[in-house]
C-alpha positions in Angstrom: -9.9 29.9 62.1 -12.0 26.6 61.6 -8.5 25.1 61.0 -7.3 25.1 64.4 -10.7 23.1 65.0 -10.6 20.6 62.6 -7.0 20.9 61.6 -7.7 18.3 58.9 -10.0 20.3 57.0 -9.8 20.7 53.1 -9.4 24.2 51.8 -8.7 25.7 55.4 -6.1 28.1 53.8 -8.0 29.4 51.4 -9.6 32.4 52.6 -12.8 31.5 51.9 -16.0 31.2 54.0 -16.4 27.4 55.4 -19.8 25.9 54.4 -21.5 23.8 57.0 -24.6 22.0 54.1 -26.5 18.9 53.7 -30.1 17.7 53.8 -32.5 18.5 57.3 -32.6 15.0 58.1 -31.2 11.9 56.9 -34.2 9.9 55.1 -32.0 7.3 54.2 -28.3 6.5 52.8 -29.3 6.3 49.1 -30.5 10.2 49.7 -27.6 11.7 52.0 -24.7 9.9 49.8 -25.6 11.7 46.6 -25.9 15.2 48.5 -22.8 15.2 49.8 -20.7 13.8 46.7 -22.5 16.5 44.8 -21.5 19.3 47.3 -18.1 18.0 47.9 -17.4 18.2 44.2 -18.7 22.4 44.6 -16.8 23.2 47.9 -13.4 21.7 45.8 -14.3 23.9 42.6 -14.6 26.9 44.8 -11.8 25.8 47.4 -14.3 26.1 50.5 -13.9 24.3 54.1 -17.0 21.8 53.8 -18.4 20.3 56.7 -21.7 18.2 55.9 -25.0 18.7 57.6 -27.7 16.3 58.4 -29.8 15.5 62.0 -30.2 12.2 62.5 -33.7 12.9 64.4 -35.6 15.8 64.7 -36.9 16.4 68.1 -38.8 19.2 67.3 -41.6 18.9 65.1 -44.9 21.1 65.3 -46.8 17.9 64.9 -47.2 14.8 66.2 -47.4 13.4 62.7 -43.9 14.7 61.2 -41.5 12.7 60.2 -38.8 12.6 62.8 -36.2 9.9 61.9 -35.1 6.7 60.3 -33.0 5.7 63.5 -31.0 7.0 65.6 -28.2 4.7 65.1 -28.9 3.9 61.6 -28.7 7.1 60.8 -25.7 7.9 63.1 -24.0 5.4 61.0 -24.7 7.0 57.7 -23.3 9.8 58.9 -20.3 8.2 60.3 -19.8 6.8 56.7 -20.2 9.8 55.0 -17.1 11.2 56.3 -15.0 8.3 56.1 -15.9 8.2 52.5 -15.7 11.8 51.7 -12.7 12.4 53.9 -14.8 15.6 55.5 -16.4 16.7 59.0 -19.6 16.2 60.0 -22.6 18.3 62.2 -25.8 16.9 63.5 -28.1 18.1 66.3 -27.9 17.0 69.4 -31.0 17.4 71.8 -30.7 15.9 75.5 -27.2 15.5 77.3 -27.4 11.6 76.9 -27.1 11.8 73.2 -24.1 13.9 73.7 -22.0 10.6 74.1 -23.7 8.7 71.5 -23.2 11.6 68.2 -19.9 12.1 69.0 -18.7 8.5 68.3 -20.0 9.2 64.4 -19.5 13.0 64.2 -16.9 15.7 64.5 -19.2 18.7 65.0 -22.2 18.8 67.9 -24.9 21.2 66.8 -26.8 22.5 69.9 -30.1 23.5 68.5 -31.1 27.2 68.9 -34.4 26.6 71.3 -32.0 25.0 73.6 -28.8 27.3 73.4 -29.4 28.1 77.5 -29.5 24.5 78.6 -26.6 24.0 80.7 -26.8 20.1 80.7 -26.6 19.8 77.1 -24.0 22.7 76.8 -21.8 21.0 79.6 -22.4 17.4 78.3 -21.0 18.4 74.6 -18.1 20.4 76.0 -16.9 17.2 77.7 -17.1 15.3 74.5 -14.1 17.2 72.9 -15.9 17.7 69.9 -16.4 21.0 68.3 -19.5 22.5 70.0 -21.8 24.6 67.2 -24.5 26.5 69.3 -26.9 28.1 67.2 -28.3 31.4 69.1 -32.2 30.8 70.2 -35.1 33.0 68.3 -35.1 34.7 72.0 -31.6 35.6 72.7 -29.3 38.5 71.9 -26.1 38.2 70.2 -24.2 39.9 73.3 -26.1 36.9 75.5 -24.3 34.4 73.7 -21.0 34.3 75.2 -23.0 32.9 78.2 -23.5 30.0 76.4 -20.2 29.6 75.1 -18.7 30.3 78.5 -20.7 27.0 79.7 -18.8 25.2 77.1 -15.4 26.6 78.0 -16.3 25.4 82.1 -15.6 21.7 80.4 -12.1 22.7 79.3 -13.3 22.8 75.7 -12.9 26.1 73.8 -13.9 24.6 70.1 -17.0 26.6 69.9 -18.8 28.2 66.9 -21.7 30.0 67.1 -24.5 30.3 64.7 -27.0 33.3 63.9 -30.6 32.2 62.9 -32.8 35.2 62.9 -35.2 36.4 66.0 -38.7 36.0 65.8 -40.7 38.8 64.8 -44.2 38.0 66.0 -45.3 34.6 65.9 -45.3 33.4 62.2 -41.8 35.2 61.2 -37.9 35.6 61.5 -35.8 38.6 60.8 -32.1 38.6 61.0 -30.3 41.3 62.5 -26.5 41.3 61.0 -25.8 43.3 64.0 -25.1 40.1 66.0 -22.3 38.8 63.8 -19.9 41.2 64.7 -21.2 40.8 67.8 -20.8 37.0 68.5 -17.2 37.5 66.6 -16.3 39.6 69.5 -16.1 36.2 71.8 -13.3 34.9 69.4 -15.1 32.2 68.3 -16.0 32.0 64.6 -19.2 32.8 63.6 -21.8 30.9 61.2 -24.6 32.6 59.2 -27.7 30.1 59.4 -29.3 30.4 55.7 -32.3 28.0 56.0 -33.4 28.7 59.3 -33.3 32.6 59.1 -35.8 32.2 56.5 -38.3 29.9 58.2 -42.2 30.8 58.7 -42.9 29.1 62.4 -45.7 28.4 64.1 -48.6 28.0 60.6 -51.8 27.5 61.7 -51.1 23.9 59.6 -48.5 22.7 62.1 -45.9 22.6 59.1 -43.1 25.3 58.9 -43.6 27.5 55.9 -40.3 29.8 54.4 -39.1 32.3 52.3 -36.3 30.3 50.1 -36.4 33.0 47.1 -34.2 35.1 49.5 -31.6 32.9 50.2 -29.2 34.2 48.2 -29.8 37.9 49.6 -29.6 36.9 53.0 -26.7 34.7 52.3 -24.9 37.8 50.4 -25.8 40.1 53.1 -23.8 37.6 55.7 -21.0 37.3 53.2 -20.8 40.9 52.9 -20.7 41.5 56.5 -18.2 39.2 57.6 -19.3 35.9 58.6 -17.1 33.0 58.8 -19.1 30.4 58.2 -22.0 29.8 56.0 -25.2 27.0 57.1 -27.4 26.1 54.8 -30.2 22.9 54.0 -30.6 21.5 50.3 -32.1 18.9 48.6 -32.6 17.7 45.0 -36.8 17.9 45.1 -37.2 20.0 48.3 -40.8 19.5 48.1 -40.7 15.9 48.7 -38.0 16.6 51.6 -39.3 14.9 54.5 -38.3 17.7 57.5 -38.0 21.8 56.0 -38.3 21.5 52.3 -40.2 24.9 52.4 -36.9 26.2 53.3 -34.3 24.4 51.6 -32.5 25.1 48.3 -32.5 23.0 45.4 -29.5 21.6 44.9 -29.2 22.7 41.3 -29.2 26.3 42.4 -25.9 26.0 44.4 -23.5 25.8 42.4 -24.5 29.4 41.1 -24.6 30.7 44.5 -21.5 29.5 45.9 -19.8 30.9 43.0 -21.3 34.4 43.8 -20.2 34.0 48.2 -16.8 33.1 46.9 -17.0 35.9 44.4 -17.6 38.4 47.2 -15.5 37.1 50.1 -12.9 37.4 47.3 -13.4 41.1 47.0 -13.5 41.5 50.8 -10.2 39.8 51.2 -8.9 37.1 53.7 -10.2 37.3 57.2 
């Protein structure tokens, strides 16, 4: 299915899951390069669709004080050279329709952020760019609600839409994900991505600094696996506790190798969607 998106995709006849993985943030190009060489090499041994991952800003920090980017141009650029190097796709968050125009000269995915899946400006803006349109579903919203979103795409003439389950709060300080809302979203006909990292986040610390649960990453990972997502999204890093943006969160990149082996291993069994 992501094929008929980005028809240039490695591995898109595979029948495996496609991987959308990288760092949070690009910290700088002697960082991101090495991540995505490393994963690149994984998604060819295991013959999965790879589409790196990296914001070029984050616009949504607890604190005042958090890191929230190198550039946005500078890091747009990285970006833009990662896939020309790599010969892959790349997602990065956009935040405010302006930037729609701007990320989609270096990118081949747009990443709507979950806290603004109902913002019709943004929606409408990254329809118009052509580009593939990822809108993860807010903390707030059901999975039935998100067609709504994704019909604001459509209005732009634009259909290439995924859409990307991250967990719904459960009081303040934690996430739960209910796999209901996969086969839920599938029902629009749009593919469907399992968001890893974010599912697992601990929001809203009394600290101002995003806490997680990254020992269940691989069960919440298998879980989506096991019921039918298209698409897995997931954050690493080599040291994830000097990551500047959601190393409590992230999975250290020596532990991936081992855990796309056991996705692939159980999409296997499933058979080809």
């Amino acid at each position: 299915m992501i094929a008929n998106y980005l028809p240039e995709i490695k591995h898109a006849g595979s029948g495996n899951f496609f991987l959308l993985a990288g760092p949070c943030v690009i910290e700088d190009e002697n960082m991101a390069f090495p991540i995505a060489e490393k994963i690149v090499s994984l998604t060819e041994k295991y013959k999965i669709p790879y589409i790196f991952k990296a914001s070029y800003k984050k616009a949504n920090r607890s604190r005042l004080d958090s890191f929230t980017g190198i550039g946005d141009e500078k890091a747009l650029k990285i970006l833009g050279k990662i896939g020309e190097t790599f010969d892959i796709p790349v997602v990065t968050d956009i935040h405010s329709p302006q930037e729609a125009k701007m990320a989609a000269e270096y990118v081949d995915v747009l990443q709507i952020p979950a806290f603004l899946c109902r913002q019709t400006e943004l929606l409408i803006a990254a329809g118009e760019t052509g580009k593939v349109v990822n809108i993860k579903k807010g903390q707030f919203v059901s999975g039935a609600a998100m067609k709504f979103a994704a019909e604001k795409v459509v209005s732009t003439g634009n259909k290439k839409i995924m859409l990307t389950e991250r967990g719904n709060m459960f009081g303040y300080g934690d996430l739960v994900v209910d796999f209901r809302n996969i086969p839920e979203m599938q029902k629009t006909g749009f593919p469907v991505v399992l968001d890893i990292t974010h599912s697992l986040q601990q929001p809203n610390t009394a600290s101002g600094v995003t806490g997680g649960k990254p020992e269940l990453i691989e069960t919440i990972a298998k879980a989506g696996i096991a019921a039918g997502v298209d698409g897995i999204f997931l954050e690493t890093h080599p040291n994830p506790a000097q990551a500047k943006s959601d190393g409590a969160n992230m999975l250290r990149m020596d532990l991936l190798d081992e855990l796309l082996r056991k996705l692939s291993a159980i999409r296997e069994v499933l058979g080809d969607k």
